[in-house]
Gaussian input, Z-matrix of N, CA and C with variables (Angstrom, degrees):
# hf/3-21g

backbone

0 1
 N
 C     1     B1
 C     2     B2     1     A1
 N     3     B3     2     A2     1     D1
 C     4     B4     3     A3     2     D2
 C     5     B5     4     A4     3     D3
 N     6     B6     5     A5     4     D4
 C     7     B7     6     A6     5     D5
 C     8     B8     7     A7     6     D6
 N     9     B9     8     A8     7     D7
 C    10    B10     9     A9     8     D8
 C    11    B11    10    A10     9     D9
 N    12    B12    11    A11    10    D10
 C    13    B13    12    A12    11    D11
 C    14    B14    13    A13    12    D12
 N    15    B15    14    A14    13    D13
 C    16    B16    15    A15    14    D14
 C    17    B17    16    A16    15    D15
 N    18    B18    17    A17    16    D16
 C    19    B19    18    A18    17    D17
 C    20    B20    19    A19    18    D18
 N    21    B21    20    A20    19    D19
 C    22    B22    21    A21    20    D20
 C    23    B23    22    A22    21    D21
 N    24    B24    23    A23    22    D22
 C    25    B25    24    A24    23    D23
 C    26    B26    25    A25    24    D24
 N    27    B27    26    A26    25    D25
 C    28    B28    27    A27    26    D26
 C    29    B29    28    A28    27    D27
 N    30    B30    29    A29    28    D28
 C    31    B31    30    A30    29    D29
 C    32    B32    31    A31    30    D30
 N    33    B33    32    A32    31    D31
 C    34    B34    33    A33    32    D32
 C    35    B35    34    A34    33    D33
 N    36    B36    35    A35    34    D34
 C    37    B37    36    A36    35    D35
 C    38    B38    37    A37    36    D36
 N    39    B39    38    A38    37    D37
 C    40    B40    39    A39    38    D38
 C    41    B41    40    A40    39    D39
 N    42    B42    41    A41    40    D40
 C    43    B43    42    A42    41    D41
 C    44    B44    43    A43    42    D42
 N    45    B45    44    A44    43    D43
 C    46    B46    45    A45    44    D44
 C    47    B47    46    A46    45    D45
 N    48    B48    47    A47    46    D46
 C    49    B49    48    A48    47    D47
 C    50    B50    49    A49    48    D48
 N    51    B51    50    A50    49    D49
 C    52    B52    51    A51    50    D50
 C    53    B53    52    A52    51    D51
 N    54    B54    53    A53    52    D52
 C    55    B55    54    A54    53    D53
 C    56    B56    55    A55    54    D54
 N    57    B57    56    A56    55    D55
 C    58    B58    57    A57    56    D56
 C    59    B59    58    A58    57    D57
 N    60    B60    59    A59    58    D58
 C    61    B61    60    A60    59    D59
 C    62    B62    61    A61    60    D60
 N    63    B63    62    A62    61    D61
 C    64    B64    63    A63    62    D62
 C    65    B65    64    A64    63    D63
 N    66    B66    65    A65    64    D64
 C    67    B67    66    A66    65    D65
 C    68    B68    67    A67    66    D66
 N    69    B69    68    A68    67    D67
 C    70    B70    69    A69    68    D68
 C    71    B71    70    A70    69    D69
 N    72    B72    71    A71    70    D70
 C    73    B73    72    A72    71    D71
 C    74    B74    73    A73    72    D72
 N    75    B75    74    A74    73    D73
 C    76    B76    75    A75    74    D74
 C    77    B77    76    A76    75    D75
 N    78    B78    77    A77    76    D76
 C    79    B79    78    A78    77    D77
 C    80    B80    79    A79    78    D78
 N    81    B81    80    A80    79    D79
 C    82    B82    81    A81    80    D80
 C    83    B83    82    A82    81    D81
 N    84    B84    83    A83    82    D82
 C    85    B85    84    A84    83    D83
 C    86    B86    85    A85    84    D84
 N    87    B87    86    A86    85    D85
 C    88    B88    87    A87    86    D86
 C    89    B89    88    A88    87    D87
 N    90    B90    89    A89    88    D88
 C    91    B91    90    A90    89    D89
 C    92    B92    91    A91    90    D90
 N    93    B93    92    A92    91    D91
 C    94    B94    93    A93    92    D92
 C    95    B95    94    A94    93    D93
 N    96    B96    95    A95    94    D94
 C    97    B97    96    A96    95    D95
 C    98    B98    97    A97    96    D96
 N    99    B99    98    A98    97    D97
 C   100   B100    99    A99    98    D98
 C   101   B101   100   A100    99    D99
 N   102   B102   101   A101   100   D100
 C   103   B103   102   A102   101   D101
 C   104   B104   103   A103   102   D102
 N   105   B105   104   A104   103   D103
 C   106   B106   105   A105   104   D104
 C   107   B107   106   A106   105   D105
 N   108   B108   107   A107   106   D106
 C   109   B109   108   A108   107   D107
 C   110   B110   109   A109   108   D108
 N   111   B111   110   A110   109   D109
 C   112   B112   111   A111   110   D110
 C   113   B113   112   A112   111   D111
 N   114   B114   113   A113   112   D112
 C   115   B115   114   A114   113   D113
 C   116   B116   115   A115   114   D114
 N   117   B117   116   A116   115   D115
 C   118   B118   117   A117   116   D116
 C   119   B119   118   A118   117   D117
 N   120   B120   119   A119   118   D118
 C   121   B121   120   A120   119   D119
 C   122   B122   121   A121   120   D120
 N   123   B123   122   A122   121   D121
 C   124   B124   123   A123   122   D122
 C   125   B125   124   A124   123   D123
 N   126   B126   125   A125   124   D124
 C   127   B127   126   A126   125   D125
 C   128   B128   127   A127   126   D126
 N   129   B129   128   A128   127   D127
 C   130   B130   129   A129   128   D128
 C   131   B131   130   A130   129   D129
 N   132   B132   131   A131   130   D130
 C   133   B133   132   A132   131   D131
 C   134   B134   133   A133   132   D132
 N   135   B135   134   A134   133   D133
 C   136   B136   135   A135   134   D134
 C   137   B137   136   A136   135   D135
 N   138   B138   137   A137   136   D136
 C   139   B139   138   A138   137   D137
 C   140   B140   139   A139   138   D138
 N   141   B141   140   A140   139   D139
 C   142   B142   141   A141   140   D140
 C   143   B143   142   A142   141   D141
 N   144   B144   143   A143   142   D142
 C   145   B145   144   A144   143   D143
 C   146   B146   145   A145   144   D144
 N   147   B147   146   A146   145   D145
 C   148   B148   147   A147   146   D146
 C   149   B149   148   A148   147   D147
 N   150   B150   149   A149   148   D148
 C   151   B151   150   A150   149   D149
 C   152   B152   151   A151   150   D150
 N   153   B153   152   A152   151   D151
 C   154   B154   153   A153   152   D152
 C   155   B155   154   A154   153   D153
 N   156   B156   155   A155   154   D154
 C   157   B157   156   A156   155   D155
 C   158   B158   157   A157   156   D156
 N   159   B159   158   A158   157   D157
 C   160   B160   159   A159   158   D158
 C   161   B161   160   A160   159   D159
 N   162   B162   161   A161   160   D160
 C   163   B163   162   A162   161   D161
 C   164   B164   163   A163   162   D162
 N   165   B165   164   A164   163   D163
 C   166   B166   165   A165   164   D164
 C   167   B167   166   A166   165   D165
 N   168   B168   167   A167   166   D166
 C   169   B169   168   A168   167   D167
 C   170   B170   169   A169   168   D168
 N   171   B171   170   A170   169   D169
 C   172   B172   171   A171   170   D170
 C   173   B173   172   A172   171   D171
 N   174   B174   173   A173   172   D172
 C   175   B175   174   A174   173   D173
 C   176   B176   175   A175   174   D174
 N   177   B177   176   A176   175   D175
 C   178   B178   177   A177   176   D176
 C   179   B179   178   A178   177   D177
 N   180   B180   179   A179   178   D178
 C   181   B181   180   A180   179   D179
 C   182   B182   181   A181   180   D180
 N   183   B183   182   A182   181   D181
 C   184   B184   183   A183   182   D182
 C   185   B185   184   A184   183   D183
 N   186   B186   185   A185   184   D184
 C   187   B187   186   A186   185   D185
 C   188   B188   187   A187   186   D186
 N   189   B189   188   A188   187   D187
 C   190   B190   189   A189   188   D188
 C   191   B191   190   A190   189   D189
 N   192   B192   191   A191   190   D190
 C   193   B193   192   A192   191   D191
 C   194   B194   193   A193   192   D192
 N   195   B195   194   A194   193   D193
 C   196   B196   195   A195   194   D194
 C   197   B197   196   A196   195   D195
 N   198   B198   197   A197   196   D196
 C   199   B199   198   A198   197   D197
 C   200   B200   199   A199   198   D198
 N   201   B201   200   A200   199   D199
 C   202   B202   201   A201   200   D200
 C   203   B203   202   A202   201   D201
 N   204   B204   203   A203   202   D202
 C   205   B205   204   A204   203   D203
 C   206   B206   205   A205   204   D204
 N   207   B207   206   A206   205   D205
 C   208   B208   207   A207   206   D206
 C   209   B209   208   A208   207   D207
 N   210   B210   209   A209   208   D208
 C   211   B211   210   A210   209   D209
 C   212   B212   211   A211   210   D210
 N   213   B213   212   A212   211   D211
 C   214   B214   213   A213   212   D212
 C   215   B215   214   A214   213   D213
 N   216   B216   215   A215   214   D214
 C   217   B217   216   A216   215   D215
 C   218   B218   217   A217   216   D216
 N   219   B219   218   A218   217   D217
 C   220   B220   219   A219   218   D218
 C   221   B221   220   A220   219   D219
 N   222   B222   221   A221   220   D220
 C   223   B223   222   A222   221   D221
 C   224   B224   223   A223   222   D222
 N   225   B225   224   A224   223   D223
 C   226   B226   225   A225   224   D224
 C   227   B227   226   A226   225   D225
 N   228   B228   227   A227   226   D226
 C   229   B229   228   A228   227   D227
 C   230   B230   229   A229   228   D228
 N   231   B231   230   A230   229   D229
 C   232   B232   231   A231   230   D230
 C   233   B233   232   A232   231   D231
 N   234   B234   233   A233   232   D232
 C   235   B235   234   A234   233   D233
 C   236   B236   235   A235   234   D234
 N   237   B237   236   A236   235   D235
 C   238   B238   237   A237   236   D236
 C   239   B239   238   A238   237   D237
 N   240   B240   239   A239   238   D238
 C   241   B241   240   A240   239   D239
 C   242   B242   241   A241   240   D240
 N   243   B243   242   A242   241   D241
 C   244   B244   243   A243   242   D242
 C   245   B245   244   A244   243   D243
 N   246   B246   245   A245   244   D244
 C   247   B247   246   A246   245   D245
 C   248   B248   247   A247   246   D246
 N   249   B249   248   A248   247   D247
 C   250   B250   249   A249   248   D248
 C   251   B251   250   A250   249   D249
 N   252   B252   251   A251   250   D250
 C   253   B253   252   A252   251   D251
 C   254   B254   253   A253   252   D252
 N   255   B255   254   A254   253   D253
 C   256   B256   255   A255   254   D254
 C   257   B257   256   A256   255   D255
 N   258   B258   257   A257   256   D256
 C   259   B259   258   A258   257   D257
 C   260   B260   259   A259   258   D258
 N   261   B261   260   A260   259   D259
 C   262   B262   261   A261   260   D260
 C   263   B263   262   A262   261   D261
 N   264   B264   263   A263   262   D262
 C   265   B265   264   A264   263   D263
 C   266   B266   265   A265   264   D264
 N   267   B267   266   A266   265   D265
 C   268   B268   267   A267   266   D266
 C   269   B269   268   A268   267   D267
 N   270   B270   269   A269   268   D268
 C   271   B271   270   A270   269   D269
 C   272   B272   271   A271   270   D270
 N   273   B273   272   A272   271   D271
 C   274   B274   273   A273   272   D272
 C   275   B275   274   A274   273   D273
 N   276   B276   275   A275   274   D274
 C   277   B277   276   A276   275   D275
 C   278   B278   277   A277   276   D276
 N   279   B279   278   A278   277   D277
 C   280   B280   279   A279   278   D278
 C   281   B281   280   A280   279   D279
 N   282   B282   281   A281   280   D280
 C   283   B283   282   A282   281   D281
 C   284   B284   283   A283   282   D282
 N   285   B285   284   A284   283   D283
 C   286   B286   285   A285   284   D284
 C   287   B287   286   A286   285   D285
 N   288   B288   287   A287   286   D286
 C   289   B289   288   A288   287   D287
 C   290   B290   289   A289   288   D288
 N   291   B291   290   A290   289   D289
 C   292   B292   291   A291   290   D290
 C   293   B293   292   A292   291   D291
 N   294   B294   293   A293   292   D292
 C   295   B295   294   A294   293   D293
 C   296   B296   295   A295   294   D294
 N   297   B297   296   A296   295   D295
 C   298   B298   297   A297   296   D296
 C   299   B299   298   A298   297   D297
 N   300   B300   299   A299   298   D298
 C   301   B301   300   A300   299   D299
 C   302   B302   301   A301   300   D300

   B1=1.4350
   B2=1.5305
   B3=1.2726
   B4=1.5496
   B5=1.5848
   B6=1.3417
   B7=1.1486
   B8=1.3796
   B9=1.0888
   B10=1.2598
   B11=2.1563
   B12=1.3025
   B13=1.8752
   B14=1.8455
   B15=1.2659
   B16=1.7120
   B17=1.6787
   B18=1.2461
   B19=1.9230
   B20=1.7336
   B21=1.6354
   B22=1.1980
   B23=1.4988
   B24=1.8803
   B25=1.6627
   B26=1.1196
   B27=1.4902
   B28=1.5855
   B29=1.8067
   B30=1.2690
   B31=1.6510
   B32=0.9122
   B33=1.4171
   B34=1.6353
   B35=1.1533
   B36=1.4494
   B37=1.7670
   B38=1.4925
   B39=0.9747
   B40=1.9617
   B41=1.9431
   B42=0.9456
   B43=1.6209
   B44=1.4478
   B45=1.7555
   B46=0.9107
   B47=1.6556
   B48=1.8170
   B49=1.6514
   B50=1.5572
   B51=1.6764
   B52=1.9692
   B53=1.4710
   B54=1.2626
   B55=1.4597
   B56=1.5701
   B57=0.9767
   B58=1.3150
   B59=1.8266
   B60=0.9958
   B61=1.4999
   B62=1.2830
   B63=1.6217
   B64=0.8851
   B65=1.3357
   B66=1.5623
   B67=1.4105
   B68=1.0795
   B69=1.4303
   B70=1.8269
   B71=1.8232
   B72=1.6489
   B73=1.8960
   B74=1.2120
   B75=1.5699
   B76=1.4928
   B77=1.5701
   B78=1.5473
   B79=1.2739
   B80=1.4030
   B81=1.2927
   B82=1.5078
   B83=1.8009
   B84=1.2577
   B85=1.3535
   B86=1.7987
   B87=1.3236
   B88=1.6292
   B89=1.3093
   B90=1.5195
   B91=1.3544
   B92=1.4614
   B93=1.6673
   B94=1.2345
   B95=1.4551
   B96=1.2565
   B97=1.3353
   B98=1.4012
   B99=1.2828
   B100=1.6175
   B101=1.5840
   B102=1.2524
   B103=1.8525
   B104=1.4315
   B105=1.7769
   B106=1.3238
   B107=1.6235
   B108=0.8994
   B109=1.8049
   B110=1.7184
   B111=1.5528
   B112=1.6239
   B113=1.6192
   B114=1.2635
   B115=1.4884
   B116=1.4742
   B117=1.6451
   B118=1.5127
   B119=1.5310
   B120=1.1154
   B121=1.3036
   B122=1.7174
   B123=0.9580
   B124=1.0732
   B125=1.5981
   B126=1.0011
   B127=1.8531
   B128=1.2144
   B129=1.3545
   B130=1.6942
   B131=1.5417
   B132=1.2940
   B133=1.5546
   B134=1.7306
   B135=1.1775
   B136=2.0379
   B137=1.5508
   B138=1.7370
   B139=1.3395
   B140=1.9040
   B141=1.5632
   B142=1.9472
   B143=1.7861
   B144=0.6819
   B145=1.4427
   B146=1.8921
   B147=1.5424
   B148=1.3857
   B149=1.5491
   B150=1.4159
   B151=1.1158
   B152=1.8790
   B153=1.7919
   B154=1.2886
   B155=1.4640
   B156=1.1328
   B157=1.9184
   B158=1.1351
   B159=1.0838
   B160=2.0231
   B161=1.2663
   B162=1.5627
   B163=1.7690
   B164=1.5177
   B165=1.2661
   B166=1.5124
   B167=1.2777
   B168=1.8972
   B169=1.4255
   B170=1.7031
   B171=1.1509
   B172=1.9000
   B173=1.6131
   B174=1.9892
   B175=1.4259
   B176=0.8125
   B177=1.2037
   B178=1.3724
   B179=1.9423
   B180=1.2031
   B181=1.2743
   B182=1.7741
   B183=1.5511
   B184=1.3835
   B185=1.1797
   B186=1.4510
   B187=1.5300
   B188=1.6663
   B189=1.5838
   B190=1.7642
   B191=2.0554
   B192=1.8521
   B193=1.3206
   B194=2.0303
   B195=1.3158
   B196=1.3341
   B197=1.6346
   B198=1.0544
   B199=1.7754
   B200=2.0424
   B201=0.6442
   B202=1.5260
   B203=1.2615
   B204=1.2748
   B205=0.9382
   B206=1.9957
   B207=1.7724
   B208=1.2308
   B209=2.1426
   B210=1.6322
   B211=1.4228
   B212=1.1332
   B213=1.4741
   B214=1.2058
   B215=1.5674
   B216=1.2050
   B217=1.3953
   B218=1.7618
   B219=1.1400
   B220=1.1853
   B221=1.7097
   B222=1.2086
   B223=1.5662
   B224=1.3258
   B225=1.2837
   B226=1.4748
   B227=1.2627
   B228=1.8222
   B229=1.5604
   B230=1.7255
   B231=1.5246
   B232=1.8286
   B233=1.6348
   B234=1.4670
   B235=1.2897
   B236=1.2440
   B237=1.4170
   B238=1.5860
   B239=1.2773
   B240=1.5889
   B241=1.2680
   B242=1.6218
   B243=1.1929
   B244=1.6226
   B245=1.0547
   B246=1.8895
   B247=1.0171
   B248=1.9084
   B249=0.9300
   B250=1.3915
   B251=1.3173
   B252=1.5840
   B253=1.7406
   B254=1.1097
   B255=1.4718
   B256=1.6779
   B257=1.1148
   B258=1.5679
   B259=1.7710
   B260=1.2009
   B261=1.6145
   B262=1.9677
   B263=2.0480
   B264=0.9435
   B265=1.7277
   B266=1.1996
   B267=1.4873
   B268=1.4323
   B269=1.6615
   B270=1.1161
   B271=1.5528
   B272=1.0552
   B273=1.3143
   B274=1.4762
   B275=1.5475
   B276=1.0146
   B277=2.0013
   B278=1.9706
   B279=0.8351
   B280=2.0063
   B281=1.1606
   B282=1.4086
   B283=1.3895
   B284=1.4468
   B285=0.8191
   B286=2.1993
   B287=1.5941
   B288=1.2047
   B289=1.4297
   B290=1.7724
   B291=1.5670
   B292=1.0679
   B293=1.6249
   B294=1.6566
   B295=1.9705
   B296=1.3587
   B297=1.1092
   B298=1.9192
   B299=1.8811
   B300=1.2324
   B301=1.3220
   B302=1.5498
   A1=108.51
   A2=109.95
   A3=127.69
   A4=106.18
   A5=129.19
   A6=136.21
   A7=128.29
   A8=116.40
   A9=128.55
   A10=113.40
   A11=103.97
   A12=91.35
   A13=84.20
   A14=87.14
   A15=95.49
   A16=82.48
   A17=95.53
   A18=105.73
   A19=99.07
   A20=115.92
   A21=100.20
   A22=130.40
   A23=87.55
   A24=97.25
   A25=136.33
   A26=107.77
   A27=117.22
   A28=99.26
   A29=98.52
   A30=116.40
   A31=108.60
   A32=142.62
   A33=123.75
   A34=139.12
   A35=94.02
   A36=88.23
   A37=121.24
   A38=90.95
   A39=95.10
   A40=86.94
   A41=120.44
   A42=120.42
   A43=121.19
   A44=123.13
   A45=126.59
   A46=129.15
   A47=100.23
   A48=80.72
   A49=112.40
   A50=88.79
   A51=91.84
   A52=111.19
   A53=95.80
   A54=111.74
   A55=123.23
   A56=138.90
   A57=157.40
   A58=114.37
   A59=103.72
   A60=94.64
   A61=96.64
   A62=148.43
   A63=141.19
   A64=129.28
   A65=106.64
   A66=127.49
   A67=137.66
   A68=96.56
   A69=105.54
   A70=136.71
   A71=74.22
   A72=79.92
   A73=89.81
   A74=133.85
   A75=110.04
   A76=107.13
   A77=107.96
   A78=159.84
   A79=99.03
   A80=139.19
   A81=130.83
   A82=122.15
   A83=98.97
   A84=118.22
   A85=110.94
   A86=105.05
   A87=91.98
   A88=113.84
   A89=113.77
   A90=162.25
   A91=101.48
   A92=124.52
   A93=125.79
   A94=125.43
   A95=131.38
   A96=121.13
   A97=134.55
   A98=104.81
   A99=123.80
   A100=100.39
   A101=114.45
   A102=137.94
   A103=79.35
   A104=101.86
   A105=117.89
   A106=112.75
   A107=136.72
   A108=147.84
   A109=91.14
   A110=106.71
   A111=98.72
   A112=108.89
   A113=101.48
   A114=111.92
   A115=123.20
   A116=105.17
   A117=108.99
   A118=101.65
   A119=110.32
   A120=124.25
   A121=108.97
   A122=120.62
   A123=131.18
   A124=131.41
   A125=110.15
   A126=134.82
   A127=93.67
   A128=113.57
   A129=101.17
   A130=116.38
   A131=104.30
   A132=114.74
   A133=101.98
   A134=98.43
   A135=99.36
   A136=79.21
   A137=124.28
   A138=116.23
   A139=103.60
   A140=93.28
   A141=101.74
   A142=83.78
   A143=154.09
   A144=131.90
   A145=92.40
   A146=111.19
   A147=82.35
   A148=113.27
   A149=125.59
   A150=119.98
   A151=116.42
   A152=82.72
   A153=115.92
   A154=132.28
   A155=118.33
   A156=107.31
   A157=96.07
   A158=121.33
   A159=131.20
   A160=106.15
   A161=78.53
   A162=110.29
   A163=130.27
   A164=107.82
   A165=108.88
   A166=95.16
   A167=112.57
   A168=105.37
   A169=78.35
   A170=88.01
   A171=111.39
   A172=92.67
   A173=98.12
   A174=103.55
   A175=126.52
   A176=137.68
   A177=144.39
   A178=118.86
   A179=106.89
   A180=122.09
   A181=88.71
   A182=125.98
   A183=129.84
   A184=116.44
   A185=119.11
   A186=122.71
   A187=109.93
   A188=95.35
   A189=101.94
   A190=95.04
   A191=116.57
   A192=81.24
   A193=84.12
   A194=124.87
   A195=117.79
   A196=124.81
   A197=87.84
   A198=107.60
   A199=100.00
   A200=104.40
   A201=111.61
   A202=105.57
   A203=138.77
   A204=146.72
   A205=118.24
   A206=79.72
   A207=104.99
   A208=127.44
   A209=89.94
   A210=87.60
   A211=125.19
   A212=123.01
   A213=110.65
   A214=110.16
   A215=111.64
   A216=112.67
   A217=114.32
   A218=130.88
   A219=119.70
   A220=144.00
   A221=105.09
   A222=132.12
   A223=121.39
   A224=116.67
   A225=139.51
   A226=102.22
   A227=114.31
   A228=103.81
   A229=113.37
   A230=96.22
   A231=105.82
   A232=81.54
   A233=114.21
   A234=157.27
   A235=93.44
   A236=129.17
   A237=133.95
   A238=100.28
   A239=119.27
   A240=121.56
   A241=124.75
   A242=99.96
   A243=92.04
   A244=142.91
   A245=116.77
   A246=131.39
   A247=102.81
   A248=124.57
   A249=130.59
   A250=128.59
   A251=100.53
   A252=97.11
   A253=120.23
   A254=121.16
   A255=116.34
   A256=142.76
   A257=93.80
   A258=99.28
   A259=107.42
   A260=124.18
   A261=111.05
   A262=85.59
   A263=109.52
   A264=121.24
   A265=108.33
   A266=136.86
   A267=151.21
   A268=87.34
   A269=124.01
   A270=130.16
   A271=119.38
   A272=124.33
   A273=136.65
   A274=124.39
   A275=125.63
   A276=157.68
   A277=72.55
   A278=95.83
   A279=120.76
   A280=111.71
   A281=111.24
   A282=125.42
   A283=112.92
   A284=105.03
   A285=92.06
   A286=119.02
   A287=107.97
   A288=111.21
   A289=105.64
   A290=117.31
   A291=143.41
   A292=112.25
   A293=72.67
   A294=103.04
   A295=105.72
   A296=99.03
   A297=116.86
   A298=86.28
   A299=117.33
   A300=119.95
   A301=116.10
   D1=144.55
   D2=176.72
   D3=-83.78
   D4=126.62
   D5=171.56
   D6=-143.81
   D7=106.28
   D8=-167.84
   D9=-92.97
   D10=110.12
   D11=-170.80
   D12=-110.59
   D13=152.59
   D14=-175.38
   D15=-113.28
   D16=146.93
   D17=160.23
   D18=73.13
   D19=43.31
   D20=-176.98
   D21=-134.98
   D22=36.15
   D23=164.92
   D24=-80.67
   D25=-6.80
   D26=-167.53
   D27=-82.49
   D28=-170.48
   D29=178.44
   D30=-70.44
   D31=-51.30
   D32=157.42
   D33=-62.46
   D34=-20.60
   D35=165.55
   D36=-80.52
   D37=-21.56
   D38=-155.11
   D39=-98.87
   D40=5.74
   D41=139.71
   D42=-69.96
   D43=-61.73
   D44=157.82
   D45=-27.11
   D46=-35.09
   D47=-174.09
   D48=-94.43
   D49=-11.67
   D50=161.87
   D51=-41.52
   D52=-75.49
   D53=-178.33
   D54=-42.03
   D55=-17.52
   D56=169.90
   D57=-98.87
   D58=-12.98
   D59=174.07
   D60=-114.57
   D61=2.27
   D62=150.66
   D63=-22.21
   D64=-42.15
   D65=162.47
   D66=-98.20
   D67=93.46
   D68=-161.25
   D69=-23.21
   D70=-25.38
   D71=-172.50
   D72=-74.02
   D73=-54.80
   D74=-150.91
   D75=-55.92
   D76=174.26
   D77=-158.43
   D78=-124.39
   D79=115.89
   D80=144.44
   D81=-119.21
   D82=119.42
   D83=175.06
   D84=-89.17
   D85=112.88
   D86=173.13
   D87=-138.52
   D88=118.85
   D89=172.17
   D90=-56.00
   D91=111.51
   D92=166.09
   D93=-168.58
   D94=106.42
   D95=-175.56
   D96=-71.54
   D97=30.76
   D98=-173.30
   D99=2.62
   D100=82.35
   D101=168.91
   D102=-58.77
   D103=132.29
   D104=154.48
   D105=-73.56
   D106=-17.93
   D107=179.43
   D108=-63.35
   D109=-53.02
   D110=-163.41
   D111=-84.13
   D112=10.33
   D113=-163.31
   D114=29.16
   D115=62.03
   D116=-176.91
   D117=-87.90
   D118=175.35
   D119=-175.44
   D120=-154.14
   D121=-156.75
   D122=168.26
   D123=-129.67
   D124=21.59
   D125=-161.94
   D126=-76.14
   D127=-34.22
   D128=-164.53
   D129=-85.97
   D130=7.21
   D131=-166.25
   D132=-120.88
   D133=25.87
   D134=-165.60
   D135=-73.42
   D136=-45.57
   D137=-144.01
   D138=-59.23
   D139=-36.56
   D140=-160.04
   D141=-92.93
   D142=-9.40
   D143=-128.19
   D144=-75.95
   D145=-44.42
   D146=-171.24
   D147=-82.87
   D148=38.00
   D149=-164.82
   D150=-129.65
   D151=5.99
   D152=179.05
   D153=-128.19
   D154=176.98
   D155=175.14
   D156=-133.88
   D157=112.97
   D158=165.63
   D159=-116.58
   D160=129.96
   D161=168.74
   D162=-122.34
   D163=119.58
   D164=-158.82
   D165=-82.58
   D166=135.77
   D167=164.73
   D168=164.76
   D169=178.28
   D170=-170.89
   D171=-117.50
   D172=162.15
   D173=158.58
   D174=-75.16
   D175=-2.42
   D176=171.89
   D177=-78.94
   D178=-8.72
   D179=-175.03
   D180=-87.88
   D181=109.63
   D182=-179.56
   D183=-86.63
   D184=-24.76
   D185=177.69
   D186=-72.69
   D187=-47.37
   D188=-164.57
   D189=-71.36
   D190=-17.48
   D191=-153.36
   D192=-92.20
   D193=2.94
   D194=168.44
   D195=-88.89
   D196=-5.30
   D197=168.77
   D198=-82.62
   D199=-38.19
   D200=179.16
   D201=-92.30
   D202=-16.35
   D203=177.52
   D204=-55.42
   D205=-44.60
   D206=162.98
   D207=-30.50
   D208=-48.95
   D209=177.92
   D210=-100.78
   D211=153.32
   D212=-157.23
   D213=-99.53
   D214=92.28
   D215=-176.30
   D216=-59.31
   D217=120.52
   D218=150.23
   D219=-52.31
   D220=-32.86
   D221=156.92
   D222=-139.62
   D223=141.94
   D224=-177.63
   D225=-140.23
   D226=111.52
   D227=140.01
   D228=-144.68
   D229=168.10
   D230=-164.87
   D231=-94.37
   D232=113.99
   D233=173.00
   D234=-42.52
   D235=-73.70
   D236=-142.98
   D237=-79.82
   D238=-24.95
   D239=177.76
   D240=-92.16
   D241=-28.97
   D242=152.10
   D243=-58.56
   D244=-45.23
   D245=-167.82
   D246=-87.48
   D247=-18.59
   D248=150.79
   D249=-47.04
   D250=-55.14
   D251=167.50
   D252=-87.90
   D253=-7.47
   D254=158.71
   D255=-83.85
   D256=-21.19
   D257=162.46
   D258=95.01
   D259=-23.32
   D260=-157.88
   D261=-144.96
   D262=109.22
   D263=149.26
   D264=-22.08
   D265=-65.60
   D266=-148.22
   D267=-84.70
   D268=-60.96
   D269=-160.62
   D270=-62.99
   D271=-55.92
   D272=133.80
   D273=-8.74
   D274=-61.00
   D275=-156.65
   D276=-75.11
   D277=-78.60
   D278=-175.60
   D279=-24.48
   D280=-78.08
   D281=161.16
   D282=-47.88
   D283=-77.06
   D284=-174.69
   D285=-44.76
   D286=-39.81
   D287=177.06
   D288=-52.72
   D289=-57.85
   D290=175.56
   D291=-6.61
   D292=-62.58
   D293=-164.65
   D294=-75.63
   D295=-55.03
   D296=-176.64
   D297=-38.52
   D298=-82.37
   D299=-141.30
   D300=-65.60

């Protein structure tokens, strides 16, 4: 499966893509403009990094997000915003996997 997580260099995300590459078939694409304000980086992704494809850039970038457009993700979701309205890391992780599979 194709999966694209937006916002998913930080420590919760880059759990998420553990969790998602668990299963060999998937694919993870992760979408993030590591904002110097949020002082993201990419540290948290040393563990998956070659086990992934990251592309730095925002949704707001229209060229880069129709260039990506290109693949056909099976699931896409913006990480920070899920796990915000769900309240629980674990529950979240649970649920997406859930759906994804």
């Amino acid at each position: 499966m194709n999966i694209l997580v937006i916002g998913e260099a930080g420590f919760l995300g880059s759990n998420l893509a553990r969790c998602c590459l668990q299963d060999r078939r998937n694919r993870v694409t992760v979408l993030d403009s590591l904002e110097p304000h949020l002082r993201a980086t990419t540290e948290h992704l040393h563990e998956v990094w070659d086990s992934i494809r990251f592309v730095r850039g925002s949704m707001g970038d229209e060229p880069l997000i129709a260039e990506m457009a290109q693949t056909r993700f099976q699931s896409a979701t913006d990480w920070q915003a899920r796990w915000s309205l769900t309240g629980g890391i674990t529950q979240t992780i649970e649920r997406f996997l859930d759906k994804s599979n």
